[in-house]
N, C-alpha and C positions, 0 to 999 in steps of 0.2 A: 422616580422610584425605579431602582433594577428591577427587573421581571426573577423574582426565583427559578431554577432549573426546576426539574425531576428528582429526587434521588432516593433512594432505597438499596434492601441489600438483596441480594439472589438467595434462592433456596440453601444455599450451602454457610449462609452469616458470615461467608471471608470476602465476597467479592462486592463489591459498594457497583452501583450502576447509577449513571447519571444520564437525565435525557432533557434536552431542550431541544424543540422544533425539528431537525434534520439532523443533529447531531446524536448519538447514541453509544455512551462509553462503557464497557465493562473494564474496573478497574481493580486491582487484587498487588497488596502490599504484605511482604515477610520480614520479618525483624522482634523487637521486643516491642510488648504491646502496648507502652506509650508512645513508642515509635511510629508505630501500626496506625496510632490514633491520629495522629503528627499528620502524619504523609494523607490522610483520608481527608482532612479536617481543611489540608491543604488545598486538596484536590478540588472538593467542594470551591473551595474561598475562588481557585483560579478560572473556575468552568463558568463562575455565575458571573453575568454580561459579558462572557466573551460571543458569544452569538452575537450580539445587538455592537459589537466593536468592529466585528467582521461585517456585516451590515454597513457600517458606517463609510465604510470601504470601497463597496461591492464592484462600483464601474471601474474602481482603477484594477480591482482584481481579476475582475474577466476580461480586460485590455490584456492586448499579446504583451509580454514580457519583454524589456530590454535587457541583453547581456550585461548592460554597464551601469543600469541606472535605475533607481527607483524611487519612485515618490510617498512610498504607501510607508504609513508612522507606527501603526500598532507592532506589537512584537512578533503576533502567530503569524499575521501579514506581511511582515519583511521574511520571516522564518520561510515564508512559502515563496516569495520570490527568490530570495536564497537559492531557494532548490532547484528551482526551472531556470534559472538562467545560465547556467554551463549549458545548457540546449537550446538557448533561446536567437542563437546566431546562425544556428540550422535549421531550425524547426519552429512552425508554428505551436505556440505553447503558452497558458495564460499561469498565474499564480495558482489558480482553482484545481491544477492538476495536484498541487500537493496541500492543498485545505486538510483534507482527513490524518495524512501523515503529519502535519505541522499542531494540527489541535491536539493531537496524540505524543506529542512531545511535549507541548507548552506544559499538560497535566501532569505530566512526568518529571519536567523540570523545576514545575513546582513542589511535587512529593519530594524531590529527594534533597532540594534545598530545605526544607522543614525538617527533614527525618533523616535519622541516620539506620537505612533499609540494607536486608540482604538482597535481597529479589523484589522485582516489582514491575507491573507491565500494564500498559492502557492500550486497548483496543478496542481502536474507532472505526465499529463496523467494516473488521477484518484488516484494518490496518495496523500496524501495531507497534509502540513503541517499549523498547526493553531496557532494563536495570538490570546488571549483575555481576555479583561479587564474590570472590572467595572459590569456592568448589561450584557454586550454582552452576545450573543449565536450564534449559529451556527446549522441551519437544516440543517436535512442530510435526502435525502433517500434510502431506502431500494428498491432493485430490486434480482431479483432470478437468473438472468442470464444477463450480462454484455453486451451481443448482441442487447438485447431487452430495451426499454425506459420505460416498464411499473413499475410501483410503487407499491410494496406491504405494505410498512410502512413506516414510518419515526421514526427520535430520535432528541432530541436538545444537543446539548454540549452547558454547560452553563460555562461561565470564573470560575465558583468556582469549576467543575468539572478539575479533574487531566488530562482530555486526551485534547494531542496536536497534534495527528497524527492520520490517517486512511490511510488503507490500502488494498487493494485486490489482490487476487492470485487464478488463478484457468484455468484450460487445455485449454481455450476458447480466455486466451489472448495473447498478443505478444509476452510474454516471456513464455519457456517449462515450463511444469508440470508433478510430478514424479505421481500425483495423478487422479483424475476422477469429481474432483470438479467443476461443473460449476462456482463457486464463491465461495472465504471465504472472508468476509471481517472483517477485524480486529480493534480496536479501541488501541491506546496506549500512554503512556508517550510521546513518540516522533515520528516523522513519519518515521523514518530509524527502530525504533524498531517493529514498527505495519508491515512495510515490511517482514523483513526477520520473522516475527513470522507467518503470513500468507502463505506465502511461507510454512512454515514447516507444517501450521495447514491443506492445500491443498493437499500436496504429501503426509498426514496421509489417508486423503478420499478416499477410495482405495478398491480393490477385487484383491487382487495380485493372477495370471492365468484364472479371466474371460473371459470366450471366444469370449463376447461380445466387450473387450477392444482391442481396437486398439493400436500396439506400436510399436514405431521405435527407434534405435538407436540417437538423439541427434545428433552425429556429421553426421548423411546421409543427415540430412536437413540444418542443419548450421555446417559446417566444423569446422567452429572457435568460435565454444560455450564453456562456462566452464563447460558443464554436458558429456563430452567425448560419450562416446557410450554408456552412463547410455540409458535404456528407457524409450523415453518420451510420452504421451499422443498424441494422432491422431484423435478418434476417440471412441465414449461411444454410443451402442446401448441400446434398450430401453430395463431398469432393473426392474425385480417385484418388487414388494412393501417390499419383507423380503432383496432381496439385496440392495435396496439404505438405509433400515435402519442399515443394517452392513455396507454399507461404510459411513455412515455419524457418525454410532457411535465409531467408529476407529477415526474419525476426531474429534467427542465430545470429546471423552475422552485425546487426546493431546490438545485440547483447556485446559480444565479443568485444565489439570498439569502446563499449562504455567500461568494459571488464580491463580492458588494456589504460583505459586512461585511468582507473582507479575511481569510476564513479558506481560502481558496482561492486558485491562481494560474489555475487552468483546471480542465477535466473533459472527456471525452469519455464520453458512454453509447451502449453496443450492445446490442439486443435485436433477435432473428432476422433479422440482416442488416440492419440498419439502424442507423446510427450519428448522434449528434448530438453535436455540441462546442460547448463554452460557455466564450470568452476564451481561446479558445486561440489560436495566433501558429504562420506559415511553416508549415501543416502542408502536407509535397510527398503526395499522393497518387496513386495511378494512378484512383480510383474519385473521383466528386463526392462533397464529404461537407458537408452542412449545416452554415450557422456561428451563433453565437446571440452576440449581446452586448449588455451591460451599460453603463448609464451610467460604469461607472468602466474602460470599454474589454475591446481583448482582451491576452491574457496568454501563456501556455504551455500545452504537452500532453506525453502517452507512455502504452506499455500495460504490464501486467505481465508478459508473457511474455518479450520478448526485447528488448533494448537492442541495435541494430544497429552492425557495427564493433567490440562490445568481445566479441564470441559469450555475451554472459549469456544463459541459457534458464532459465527458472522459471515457477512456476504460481500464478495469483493465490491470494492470500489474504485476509484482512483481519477 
């Protein structure tokens, strides 16, 4: 017998929220109201046993990723290798870097195969996958640190723009980081892509043997991670002003090459107060924030906590 999710609606009766064990969606559909009902009814149908499918999985998921090859059968679990393997000839990198973005599509891709939606967005604790058509848009804001609610800017994704996914990754959230990043967050084609590129653009942000960095083994804290006894982030004491621009320009410049290859639409990275964006586009801020670009121009941005205007709040992952 399937195990039932969670589900219920938020305070507000537009936003359906689903939750099974480590998974937790806020999910909000526009259209006409049999459509509305469609895409929800959908949502529901696709969320319940995908936990216990992912499970079924699990060691080939937390195995390092091959570029060429994959054995794993479910669909959010090739979805997530998908996403890690353009970095998986570089970089150590398992499927699990894009779990949150990949569930956050699957749910998505089931609303709008059921429904015929204007708008429509699933955010899986802070990651987030988007629908949009016609005039829609989508505010997003920028925050520097994923702990904290305050706002340094904002960006709009407009339906004519390419990016359907955001993403953030950085030592501060649920899931380890190889890096020092309090946040990257990522704009991309899909939201399993913006995942795992975040992930990688976060363990770049880094002072490999500062003495100020805290690290521990991976598996001393979670025994049954896929990052073994790699070391992971703990703890980042306060760095001068010439170290947090070498560890953010370590993270610039791995933005940049994934922004030139076209595995990115933008980035934005923060480390202790200081933020740098790489092809990102309209960002309104109240604070000056650095812009960085690329011969192939600038692009989009957003952060993981909070999407302005639609009240999403969540906490990065990745």
């Amino acid at each position: 017998m399937t195990r039932l999710p969670q589900t219920g609606w938020l305070a507000d009766g537009r936003r359906l929220h689903l939750q099974d064990g480590p998974i937790d969606l806020i999910v909000e559909a526009s259209g006409t109201a049999i459509h509305v009902r469609a895409a929800y009814e959908a949502a529901i149908r696709q969320f319940t046993g995908l936990l216990d499918t992912l499970c079924d999985e699990l060691p080939e998921l937390r195995r390092a990723a091959h570029p060429d090859m994959c054995a794993l059968q479910g669909c959010v679990a090739r979805r997530m290798h998908a996403a890690v393997a353009p970095f998986a000839a570089a970089s150590f990198i398992t499927p699990m870097a894009a779990v949150a973005g990949a569930v956050a599509e699957g749910i998505l891709d089931a609303m709008t195969a059921s429904a015929d939606l204007e708008r429509a967005y699933v955010n899986n604790g802070g990651d987030i996958a988007l629908h949009l058509t016609g005039d829609e848009r989508f505010t997003v804001g920028l925050a520097d640190d994923p702990g904290t609610p305050s706002l340094i800017g904002k960006t709009i994704i407009e339906a004519r723009d390419p990016i359907r996914g955001i993403a953030t990754s950085g030592w501060h959230g649920r899931s380890f980081s190889l890096g020092i990043a309090d946040a990257v967050t990522v704009l991309a084609r899909t939201a399993s892509q913006a995942d795992a590129a975040a992930t990688i653009i976060a363990n770049a942000v880094d002072l490999p043997g500062h003495p100020l960095i805290v690290r521990r083994p991976a598996n001393e804290i979670q025994p049954d991670n896929d990052l073994g006894a790699r070391l992971v982030t703990r703890g980042v004491g306060k760095l001068s002003h010439q170290k947090i621009a070498e560890a953010l320009g370590a993270g610039i410049c791995k933005a940049q090459e994934l922004l030139a290859a076209g595995l990115i639409d933008g980035a934005a990275l923060h480390l202790q107060g200081v933020t740098e964006v790489v092809g990102l586009k309209d960002i309104h801020s109240s604070v000056r924030l650095p812009r960085r670009e690329t011969a192939t121009g600038t692009k989009d941005m957003r952060h993981a906590a909070m999407a302005c205007g639609n009240g999403i709040a969540g906490e990065c992952v990745a």
